[in-house]
C-alpha positions as CSV (number, residue, x, y, z in Angstrom):
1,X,0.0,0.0,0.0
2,X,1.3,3.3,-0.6
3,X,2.4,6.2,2.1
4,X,-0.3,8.5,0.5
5,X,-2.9,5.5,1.1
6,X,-2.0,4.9,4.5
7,X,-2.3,8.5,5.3
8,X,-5.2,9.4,4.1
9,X,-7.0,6.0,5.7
10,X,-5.1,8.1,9.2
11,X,-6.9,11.0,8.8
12,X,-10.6,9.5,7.9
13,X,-9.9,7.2,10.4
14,X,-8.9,10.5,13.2
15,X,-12.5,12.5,11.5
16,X,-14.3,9.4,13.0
17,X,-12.8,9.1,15.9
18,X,-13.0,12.6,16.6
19,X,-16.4,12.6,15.6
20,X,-17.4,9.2,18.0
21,X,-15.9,11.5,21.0
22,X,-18.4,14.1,20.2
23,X,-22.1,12.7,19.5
24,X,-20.9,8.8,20.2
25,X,-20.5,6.1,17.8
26,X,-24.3,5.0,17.1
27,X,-24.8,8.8,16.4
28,X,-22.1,9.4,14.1
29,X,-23.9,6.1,12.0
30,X,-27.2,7.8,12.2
31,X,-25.7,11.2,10.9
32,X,-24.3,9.5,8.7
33,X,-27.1,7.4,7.3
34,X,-29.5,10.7,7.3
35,X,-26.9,12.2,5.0
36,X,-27.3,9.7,2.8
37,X,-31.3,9.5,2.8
38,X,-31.0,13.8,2.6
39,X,-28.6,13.6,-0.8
40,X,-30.5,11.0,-2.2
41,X,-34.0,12.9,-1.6
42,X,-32.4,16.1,-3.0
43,X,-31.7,14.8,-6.1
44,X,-35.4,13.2,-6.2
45,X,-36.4,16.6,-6.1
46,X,-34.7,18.7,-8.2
47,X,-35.2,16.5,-10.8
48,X,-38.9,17.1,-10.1
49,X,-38.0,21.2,-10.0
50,X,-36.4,20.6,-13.2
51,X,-39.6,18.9,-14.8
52,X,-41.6,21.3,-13.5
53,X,-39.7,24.3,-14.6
54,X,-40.2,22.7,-17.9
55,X,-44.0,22.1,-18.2
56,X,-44.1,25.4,-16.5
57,X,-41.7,27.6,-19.1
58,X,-44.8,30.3,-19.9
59,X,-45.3,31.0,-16.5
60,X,-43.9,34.7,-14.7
61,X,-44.9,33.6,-11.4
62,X,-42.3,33.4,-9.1
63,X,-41.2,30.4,-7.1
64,X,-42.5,30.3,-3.6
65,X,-39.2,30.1,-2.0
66,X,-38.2,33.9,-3.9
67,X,-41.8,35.2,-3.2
68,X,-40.8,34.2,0.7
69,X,-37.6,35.8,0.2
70,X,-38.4,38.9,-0.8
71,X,-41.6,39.6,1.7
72,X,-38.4,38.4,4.5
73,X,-36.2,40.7,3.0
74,X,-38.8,43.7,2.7
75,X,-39.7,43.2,6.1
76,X,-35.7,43.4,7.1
77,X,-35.3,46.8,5.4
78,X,-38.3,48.0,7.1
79,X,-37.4,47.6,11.0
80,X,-33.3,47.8,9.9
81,X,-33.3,51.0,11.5
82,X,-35.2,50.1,14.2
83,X,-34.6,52.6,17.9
84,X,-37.6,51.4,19.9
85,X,-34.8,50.5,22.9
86,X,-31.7,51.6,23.8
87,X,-30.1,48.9,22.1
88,X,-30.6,50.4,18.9
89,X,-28.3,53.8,20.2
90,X,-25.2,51.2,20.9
91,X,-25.3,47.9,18.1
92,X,-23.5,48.3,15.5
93,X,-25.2,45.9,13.3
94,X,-28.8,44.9,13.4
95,X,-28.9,41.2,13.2
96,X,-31.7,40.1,11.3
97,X,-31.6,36.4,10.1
98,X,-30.6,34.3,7.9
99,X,-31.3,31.2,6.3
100,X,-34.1,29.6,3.6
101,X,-37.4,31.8,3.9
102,X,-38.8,29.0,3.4
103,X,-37.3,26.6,5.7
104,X,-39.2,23.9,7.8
105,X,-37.0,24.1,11.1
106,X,-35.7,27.5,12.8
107,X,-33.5,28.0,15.4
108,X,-34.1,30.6,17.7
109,X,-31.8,32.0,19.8
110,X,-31.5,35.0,22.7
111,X,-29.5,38.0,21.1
112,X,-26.5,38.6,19.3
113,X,-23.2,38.8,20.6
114,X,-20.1,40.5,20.2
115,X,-19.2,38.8,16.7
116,X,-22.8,38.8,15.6
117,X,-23.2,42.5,16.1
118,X,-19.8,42.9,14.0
119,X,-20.8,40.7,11.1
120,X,-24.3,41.1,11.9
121,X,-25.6,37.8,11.2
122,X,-26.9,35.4,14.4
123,X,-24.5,32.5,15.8
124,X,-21.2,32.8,13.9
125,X,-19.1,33.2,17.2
126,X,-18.0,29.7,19.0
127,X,-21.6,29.0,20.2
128,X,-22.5,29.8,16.6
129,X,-19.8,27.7,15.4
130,X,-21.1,24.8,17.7
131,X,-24.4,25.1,16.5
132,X,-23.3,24.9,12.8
133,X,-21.9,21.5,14.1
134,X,-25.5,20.7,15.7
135,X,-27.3,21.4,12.5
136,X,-25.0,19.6,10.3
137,X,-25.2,16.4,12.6
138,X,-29.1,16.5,12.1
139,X,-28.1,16.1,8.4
140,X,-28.9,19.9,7.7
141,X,-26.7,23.1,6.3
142,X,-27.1,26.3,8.1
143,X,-28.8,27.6,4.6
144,X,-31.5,24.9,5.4
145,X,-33.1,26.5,8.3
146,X,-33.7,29.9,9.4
147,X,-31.8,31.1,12.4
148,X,-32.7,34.5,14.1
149,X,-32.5,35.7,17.9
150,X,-35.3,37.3,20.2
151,X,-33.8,40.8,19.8
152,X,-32.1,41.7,17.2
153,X,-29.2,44.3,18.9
154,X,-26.4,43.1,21.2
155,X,-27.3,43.4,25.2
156,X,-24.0,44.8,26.4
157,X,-23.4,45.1,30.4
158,X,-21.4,48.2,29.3
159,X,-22.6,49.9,26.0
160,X,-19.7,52.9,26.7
161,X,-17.2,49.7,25.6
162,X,-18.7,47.8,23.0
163,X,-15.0,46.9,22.0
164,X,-14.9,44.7,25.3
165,X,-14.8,41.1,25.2
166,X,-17.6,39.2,27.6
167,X,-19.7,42.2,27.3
168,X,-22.5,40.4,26.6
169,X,-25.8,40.0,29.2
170,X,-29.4,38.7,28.2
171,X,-32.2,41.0,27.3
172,X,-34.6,43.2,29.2
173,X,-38.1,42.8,30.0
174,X,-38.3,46.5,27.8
175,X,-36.1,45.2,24.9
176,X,-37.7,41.9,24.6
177,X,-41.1,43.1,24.5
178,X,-39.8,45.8,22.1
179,X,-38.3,43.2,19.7
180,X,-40.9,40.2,20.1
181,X,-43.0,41.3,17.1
182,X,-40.1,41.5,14.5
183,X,-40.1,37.9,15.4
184,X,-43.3,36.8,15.1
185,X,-43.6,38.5,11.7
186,X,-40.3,36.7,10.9
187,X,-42.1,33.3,11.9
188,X,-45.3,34.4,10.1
189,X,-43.7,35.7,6.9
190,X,-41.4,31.9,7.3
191,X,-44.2,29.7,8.3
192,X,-41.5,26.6,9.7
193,X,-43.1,23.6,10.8
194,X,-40.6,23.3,13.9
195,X,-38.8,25.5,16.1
196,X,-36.3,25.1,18.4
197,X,-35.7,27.6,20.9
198,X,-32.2,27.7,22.3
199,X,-31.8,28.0,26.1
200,X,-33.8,30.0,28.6
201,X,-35.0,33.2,27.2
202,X,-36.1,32.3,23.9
203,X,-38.3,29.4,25.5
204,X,-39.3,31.5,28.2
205,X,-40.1,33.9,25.8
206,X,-42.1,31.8,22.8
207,X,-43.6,29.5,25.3
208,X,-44.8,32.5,28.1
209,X,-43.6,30.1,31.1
210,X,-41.4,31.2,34.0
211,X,-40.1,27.3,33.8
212,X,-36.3,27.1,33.6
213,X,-35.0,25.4,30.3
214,X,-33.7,21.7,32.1
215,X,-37.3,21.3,33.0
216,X,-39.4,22.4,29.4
217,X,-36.5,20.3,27.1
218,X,-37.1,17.0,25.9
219,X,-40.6,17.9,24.6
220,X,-42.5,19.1,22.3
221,X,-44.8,22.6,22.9
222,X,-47.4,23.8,21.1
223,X,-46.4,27.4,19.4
224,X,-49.5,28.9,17.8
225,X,-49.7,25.5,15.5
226,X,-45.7,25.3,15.3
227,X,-44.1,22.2,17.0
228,X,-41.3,23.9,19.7
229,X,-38.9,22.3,21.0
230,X,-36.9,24.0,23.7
231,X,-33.0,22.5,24.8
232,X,-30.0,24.4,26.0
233,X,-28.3,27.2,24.4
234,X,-24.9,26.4,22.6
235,X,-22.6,28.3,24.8
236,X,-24.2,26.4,27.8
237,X,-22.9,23.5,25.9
238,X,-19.4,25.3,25.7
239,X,-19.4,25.6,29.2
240,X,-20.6,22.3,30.1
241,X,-20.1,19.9,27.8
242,X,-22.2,17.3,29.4
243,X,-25.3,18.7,28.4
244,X,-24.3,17.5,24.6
245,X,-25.6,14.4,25.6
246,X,-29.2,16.0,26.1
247,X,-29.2,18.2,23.1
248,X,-28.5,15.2,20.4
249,X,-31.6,13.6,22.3
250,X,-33.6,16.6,21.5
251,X,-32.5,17.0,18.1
252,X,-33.1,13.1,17.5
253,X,-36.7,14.0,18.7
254,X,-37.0,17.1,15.8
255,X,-35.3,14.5,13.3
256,X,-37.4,12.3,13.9
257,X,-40.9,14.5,13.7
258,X,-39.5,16.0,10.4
259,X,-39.2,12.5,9.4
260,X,-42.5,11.9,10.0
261,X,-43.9,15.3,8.8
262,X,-42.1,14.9,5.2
């Protein structure tokens, strides 16, 4: 066998490994496996788009997927300038969203952070990061779902430094009620089949509970017809990495519904 062989069967054989620490070894074989079944129903349907967009050439309608695009990315340019709270006096990016329009499963989170208010998207810091990881465990990319926060400005402790690292604290009563309905319209204009809301105050906030997140997890709630499933936040992961373990099962349990729903 050659050195080049025996190398790369070293570094496959180190991405497994790695990836059995992580989720554990009859997770990686489901990820794996729901990979599969993903890439084989994607090409199932856009050979059906592709059909379609041929018995369909006469047509000026748009596809549903740009009609929800463009009513999203009206309704972004429309509350972009937003100063309802004081938050809006200190971001320095208003963190929308992003993801499909049109996407069956969004993540919602609390607020952005210090690297979300800079590139002003949600999650791309290391609890971002980790949740990438998350997503693409379920057999999902981030431009799959829709990911958005329950404000859209970064809570700093101390606004007069917003160059300071660990600046970051969760919302007000004031800002949240001030930022709720950009969400709601976000889910309206969406219209995903499942949400999961990531750690306390975005279930505390969708669900209307004063129950702490290690109690509502591990179930499904009922979200004005949307399936909800609350679990901890990334960064609590980061900070405890035991709570993987809990997470996964909560995903499995969204995997699984989609599953069922598709």
């Amino acid at each position: 066998m050659k050195r080049s062989e025996l190398g790369k069967i070293a570094r496959l054989l180190k991405e497994s490994l790695d990836e059995e620490k992580m989720w554990g070894e009859a997770e990686v074989l489901l990820r794996k496996m729901k990979v599969r079944l993903e890439q084989k129903q994607n090409q199932n349907k856009n050979q059906v788009k592709v059909e379609v967009k041929v018995k369909n050439d006469n047509s000026t309608a748009p596809e549903p997927s740009v009609q929800g695009g463009t009513a999203l990315e009206e309704y972004r340019k429309e509350i972009c300038s937003c100063q309802k709270c004081p938050l809006g006096k200190t971001r320095i990016n208003f963190v929308f969203g992003v993801g499909d329009p049109r996407a069956t499963l969004m993540f919602v989170g609390e607020g952005p952070g210090y690297d979300e208010d800079r590139k002003g998207e949600p999650f791309v810091g290391k609890a971002g990061q980790l949740l990438t990881k998350i997503i693409e465990a379920m057999g999902l990319k981030r431009q799959d779902v829709y990911i958005a926060n329950i404000v859209k400005c970064h809570p700093m402790v101390d606004p007069v430094n917003p160059e300071k690292r660990g600046n970051d604290r969760p919302p007000s009563a004031e800002e949240i009620a001030a930022c709720l309905p950009y969400l709601q319209k976000q889910i309206e204009l969406i219209k995903p089949k499942f949400i999961c809301a990531l750690g306390t105050w975005a279930a505390k906030t969708l669900l209307e509970t004063e129950t702490g997140i290690s109690k509502l997890r591990g179930r499904f709630f009922d979200y004005k017809g949307i399936r909800l499933m609350p679990t901890y936040h990334p960064a609590a992961l980061l900070r405890n990495p035991a709570l993987k373990k809990d997470v996964w099962e909560d995903m499995k349990m969204i995997m699984a519904a989609m599953k069922e729903n598709s």
